[in-house]
N, C-alpha and C positions, 0 to 999 in steps of 0.2 A: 164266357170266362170273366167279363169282366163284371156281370150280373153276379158269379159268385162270389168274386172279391167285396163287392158292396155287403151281399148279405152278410157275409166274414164280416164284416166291418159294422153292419148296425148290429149284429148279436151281440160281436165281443164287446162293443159298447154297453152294449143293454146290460149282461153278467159285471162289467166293471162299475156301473151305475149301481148297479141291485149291491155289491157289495162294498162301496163306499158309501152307501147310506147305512147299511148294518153295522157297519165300523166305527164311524161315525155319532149313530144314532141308533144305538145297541137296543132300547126298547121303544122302535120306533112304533105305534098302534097297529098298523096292519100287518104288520112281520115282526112280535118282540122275541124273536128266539135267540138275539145277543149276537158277538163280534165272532164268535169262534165259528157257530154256526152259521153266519153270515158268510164267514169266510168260505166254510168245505160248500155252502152252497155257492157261491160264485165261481168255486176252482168246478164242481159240477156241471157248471151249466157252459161254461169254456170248454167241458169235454163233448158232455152233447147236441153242444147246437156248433161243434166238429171245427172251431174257432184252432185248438191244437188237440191231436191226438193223444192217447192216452199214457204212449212211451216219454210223447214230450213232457207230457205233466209229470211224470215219475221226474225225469232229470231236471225238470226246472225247480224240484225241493232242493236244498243246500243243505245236506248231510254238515259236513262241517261248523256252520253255524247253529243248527240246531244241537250238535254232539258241546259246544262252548257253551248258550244257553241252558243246557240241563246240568252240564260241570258245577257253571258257576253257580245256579240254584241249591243244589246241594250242599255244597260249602260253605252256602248262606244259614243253611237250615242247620248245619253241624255245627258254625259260628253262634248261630241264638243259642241253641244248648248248652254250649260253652259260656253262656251269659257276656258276649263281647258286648250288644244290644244294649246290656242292665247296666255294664258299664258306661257306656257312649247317655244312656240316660243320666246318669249319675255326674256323670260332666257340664249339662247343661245347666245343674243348680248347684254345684260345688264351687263355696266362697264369692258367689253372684253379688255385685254390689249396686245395683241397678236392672230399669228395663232394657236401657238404654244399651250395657253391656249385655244382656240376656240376650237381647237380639244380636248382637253381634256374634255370640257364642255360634247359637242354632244355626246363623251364616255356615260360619265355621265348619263346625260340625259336621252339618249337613254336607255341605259340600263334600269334604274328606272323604267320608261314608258312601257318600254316592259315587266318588271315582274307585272305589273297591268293590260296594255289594250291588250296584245297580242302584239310578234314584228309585225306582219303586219301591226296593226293598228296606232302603232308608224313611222312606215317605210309611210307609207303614209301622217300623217300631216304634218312630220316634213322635208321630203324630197327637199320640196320648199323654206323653211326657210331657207336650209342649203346652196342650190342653190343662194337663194338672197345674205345671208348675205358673201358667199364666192367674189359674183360679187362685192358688196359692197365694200370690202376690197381687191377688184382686185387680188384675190388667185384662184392659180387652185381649181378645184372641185373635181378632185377624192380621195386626199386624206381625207374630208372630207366626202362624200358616203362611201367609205370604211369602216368610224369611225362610221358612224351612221348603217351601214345595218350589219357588224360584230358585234356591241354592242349591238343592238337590239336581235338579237340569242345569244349573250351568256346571256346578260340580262333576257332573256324568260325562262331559264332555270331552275331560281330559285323556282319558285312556278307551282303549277296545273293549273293557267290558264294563264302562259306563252304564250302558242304555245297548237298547237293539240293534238301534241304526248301527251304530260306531260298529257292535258288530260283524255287519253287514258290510260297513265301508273298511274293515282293517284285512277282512280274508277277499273280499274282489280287488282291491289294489292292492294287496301284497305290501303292506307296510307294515313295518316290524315293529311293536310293542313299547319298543324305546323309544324310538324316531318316532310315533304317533304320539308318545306323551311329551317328548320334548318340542318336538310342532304346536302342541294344543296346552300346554303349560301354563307358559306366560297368559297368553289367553283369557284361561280359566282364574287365574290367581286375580289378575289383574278387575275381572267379571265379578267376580265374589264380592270385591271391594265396594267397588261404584255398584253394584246393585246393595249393598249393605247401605252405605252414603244415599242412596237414592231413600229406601225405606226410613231413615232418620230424617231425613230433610220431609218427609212425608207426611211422617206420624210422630216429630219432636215434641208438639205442644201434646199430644195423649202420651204418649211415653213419660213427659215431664209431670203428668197431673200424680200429687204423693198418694198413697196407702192413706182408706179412710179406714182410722182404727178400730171407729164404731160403729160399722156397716155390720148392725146384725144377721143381715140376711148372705152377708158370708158364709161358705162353707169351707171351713178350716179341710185341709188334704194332710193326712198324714204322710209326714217323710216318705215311710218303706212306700206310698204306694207311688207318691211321685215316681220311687227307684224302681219299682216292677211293673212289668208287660211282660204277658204272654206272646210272642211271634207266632201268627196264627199262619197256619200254612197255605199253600198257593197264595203266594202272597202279590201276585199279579191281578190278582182275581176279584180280589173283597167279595167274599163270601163268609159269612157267619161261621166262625169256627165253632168246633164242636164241644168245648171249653166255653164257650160264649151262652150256648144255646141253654147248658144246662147248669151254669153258676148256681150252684146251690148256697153259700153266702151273700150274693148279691140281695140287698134289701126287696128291691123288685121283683122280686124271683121267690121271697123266704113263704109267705102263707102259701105260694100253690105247691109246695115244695115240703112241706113239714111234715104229713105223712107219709109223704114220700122217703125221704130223709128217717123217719122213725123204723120203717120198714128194713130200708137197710140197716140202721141201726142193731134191729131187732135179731136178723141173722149173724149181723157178727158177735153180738152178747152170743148167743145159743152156739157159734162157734167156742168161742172164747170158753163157755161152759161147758162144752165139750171137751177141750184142749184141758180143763179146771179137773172135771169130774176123772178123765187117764190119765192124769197125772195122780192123782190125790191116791186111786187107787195100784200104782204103781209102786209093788215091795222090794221090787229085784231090779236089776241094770237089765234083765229081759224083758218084762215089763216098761220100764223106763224106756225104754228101745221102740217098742211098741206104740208106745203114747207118743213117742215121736213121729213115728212112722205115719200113723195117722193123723197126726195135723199135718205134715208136711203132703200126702196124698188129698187130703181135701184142700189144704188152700192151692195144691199143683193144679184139681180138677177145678177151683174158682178161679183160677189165672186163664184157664182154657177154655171154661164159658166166657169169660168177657172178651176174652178173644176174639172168637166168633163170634159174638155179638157185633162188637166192634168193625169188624169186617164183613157183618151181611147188609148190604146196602137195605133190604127191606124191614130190619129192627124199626118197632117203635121206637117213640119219642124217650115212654117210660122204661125200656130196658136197653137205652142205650145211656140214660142217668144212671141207671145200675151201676152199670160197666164203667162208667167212669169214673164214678164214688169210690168203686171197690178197687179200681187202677189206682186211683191216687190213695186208698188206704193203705194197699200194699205197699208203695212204695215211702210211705211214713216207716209203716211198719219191718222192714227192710234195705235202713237207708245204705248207700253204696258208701263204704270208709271212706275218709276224708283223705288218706293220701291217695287213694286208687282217681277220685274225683279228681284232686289236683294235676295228678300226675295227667288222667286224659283230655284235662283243658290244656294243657302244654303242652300238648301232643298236638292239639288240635289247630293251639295260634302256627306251630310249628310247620305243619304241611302248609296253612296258609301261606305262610313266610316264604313257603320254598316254592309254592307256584308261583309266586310273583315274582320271585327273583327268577324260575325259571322263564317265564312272561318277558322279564325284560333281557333277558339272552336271547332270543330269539327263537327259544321252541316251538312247535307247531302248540296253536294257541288251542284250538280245539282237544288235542289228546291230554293235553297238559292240565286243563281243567279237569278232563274225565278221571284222569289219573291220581289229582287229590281229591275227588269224590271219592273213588273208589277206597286209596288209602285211607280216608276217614272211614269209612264202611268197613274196613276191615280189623280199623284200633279200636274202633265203639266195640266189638269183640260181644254182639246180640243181633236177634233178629232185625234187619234192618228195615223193615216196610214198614213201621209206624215213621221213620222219617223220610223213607221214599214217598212214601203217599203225600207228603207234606209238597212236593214237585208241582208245580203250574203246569201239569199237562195238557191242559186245554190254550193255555201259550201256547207249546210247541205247537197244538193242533192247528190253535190259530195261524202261526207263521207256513203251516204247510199250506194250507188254502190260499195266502196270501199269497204265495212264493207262485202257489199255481194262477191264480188271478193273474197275477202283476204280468206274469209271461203272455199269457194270452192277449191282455191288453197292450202288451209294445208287440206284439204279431199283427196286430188290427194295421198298425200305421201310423197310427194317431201320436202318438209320444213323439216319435220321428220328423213326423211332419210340422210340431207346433214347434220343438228346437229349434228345427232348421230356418222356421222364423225368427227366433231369440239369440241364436248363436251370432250373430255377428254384432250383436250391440251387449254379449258377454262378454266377451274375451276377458283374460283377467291380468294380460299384461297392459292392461290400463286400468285408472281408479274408475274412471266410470262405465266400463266393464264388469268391477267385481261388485258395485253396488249394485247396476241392474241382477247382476246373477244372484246375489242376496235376495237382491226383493222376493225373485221368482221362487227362491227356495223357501220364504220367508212367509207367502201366499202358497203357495202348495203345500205346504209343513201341516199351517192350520187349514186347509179347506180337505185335501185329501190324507190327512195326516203326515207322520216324520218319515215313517218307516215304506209305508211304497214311496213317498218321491224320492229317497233314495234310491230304487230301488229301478222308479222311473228314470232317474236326472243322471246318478252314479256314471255309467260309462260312456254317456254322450259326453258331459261333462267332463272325464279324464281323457276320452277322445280328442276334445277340441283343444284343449291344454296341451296336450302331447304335443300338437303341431308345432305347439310353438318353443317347448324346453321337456326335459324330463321332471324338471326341477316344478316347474311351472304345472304338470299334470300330479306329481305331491300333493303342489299347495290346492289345487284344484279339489283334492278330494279333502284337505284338512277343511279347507272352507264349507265344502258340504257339511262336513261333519259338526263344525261351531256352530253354524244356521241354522242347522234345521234342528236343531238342539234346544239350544238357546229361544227358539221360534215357539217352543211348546210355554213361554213364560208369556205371552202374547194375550193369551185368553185363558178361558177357565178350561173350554175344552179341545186345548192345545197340545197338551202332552195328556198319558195315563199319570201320570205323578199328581198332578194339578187335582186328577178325580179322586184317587184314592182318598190324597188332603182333605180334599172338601166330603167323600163318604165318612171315611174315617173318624171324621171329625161331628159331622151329623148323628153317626149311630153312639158315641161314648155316652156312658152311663155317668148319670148325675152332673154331665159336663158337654152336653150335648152344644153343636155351637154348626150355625149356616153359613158358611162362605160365598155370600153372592156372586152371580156372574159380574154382578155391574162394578163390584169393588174390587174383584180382583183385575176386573179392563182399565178399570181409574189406575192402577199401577202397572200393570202388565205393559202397554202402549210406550207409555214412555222410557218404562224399563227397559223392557225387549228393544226397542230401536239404539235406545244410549250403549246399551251393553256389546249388541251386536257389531255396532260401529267401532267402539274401540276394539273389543276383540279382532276385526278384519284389519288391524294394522297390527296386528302383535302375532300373527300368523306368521308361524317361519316354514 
């Protein structure tokens, strides 16, 4: 017996090993099949090598949290449409009278954005914005990345559907909406600040250097484009959206594109001559009728090839440029009235408005997001799969393999066992209790990510608090949640936020820019300790 508990013990290590390094280290050479796959293989190999049975891996998924993750994804996605995104962009250079305030702004911003849509999905609209309007005003870039992918985490902090963890820690303790942002409030306002002050005191003398007027080799950014971005979907993901792929304006893009481009061209004249030539010969209102009929039949049957195209995963390159040429001609050519628009972005801020306020009543947090998905789903009043598809499914997939993982690995013992080392030099009704517990959160954040040491740390952690107050097992889980947060600004790959910033920011067209690991550690270190420190005394 006790031979099988060992071997229980070196497998489910072995599966928890294999998928913390695929998590970790998404294209690592001898396994790059990335974090999601990473994951269903380590929840696999915790079934087969009999680490927990197959019924436990069903119940060790958190229905719940995944039903909140896909709500609030949604409502992200209905949000860009409704251009809230173009807005928040339009805020960062409206009446800017410095660098020095432009970073403050993106602070700002950022942070806000990310206590509502999730930092990733902030780190993603606005990463291009932040790119342009730097180019713009002919300033480096990293100081501003920094402000925006730092702010974003500690922004996320504030409420449950920040980021994942928070998540994760608001539906296992049962902390109410309100009481989790009035706990993490102060905190976060306070964090924004002093990491804002920290980036000035950093990058003052480059902030300070003026606009050279005669730098030829500027490239001047028109206004509109600083104000637009596309929100490209799965936006957890960074994957090349399909808008991206086949920019047929893009300069880089225009000679392998021109007959291409002509082609399409070609069929719509020969429509359009068609639509010319039944009308021309049309005498009567039955006639007229008729020439109707048949343009509105053939551009119904080109709405429904592109369709399909659109939706057959195995389309070429080049008839999936068709289909989107000819999507976005349609919708030139049929633009939706301008009060009907108005009216469904007001519709749209509105359910927002009322999840949140339901959020901070105390609804159940999971049905409540699914239930302003769906209400947007039903006032968009069209087929809803071009923005369902737009969903981070491979998130959720992720989080189920994790969810299976994570259980496996606290079955082994291990979790269990290295606590009951740390627990007594945690406690957190001493200061030097809640620092040690910091640190550990703070080194487990970045070495096995945010989201399992929650997931490891969470109820041992509200456990040992408990003994001492209720009040005290609260703030036990608010501290998790500021730490291992706040912990992702540490290094470059400490959060998903951090990555996106620096992909993000590597793939932009004509504004391409590297975020070094090393320069974001020269800030990150001192940041993440300053920050984390005051936030641990402004925890209620």
């Amino acid at each position: 017996m006790a031979m099988a508990v060992s071997v229980k013990l070196v497998l489910g290590s072995i599966a928890f090993a294999i998928f913390w390094v695929l998590a970790v280290f998404p294209a690592v050479p001898f396994l790059p099949i990335g974090r999601t796959a990473g994951s269903l293989l380590g929840a696999m190999l915790m079934v087969i090598f009999c680490v927990i049975t197959p019924d436990q891996a069903y119940d060790a998924i958190d229905l719940p949290i995944l039903g909140l993750l896909f709500g609030t994804m949604v409502v992200s996605i209905y949000l860009e449409r409704a251009d809230l995104f173009k807005y928040l962009g339009k805020l960062l250079s409206w009446k800017s009278i410095g660098a020095k305030d432009l970073l403050c702004r993106i602070c700002l911003i950022s942070a806000i954005s990310s206590s509502l849509f999730t930092n990733d999905t902030t780190c993603v609209v606005l990463t291009e914005f932040v790119l342009k309007i730097a180019r713009q005003h002919n300033l480096p870039p990293h100081p501003f990345l920094l402000a925006l992918a730092s702010s974003a985490n500690i922004g996320s902090s504030a409420t449950p559907i920040g980021n994942p963890q928070n998540l994760v820690i608001a539906l296992e303790s049962k902390i109410s909406f309100g009481d989790f942002v009035l706990g993490i409030l102060p905190a976060m306002l306070v964090g924004v600040l002093v990491n804002a002050l920290i980036l000035l005191c950093m990058y003052w003398r480059l902030l300070s250097v003026q606009k050279d007027e005669e730098d030829a080799t500027l490239e001047v950014v028109a206004e509109e484009d600083v104000n637009f971005h596309q929100f490209s979907p799965a936006t957890m993901s960074h994957a090349t959206s399909l808008n991206e792929i086949v920019n047929i304006d893009s300069p880089a893009n225009v000679k392998g594109n021109i007959g291409h481009v002509e082609t399409l061209r070609n069929r719509i004249r020969n429509e359009n001559e068609l639509h010319r030539t039944s009308s021309a010969g049309s005498e009567s209102s039955a006639n007229s009728n008729g020439s109707k009929d048949l343009t509105s039949e053939l551009h119904s049957q080109r709405m429904d090839e592109n369709q399909n195209i659109l939706s057959n995963g195995n389309a070429s390159m080049d008839e999936l440029g068709d289909a989107v040429f000819m999507q976005s001609l349609d919708e030139k050519e049929n633009p939706t009235p301008k009060w009907k628009w108005l009216l469904w972005k007001t519709c749209v801020y509105l359910v927002t408005i009322g999840m949140l306020i339901s959020l901070l009543m105390g609804l159940n947090m999971s049905w409540t997001a699914i239930a302003a998905a769906v209400a947007l789903v039903v006032l968009d009043f069209k087929d809803a799969r071009p923005s369902l598809e737009k969903v981070s499914y491979s998130l959720l997939i992720f989080f189920c393999g994790m969810f299976i993982t994570v259980d496996g690995f606290n079955k082994t013992g291990i979790p269990s066992a290295v606590w009951d080392l740390m627990e007594p030099y945690a406690k957190i009704d001493h200061v030097s209790g809640i620092a040690v517990l910091a640190l550990v959160i703070l080194v487990l954040s970045n070495v096995a990510s945010n989201v399992p040491t929650v997931l490891l740390l969470g109820a041992r952690v509200a456990a040992s608090a408990a003994q001492i107050s209720a009040a005290d097992e609260k703030k036990a889980w608010l501290i998790l949640a500021w730490v291992s947060t706040v912990a992702g600004n540490l290094s470059l790959l400490g959060s998903a936020a951090n990555l996106i910033v620096c992909e993000q920011a590597r793939r932009a067209q004509h504004l391409g820019y590297t975020l070094s690991f090393w320069r974001h550690l020269k800030f990150g270190v001192p940041a993440t300790l300053v920050v984390t420190a005051i936030g641990l005394t402004l925890i209620r």
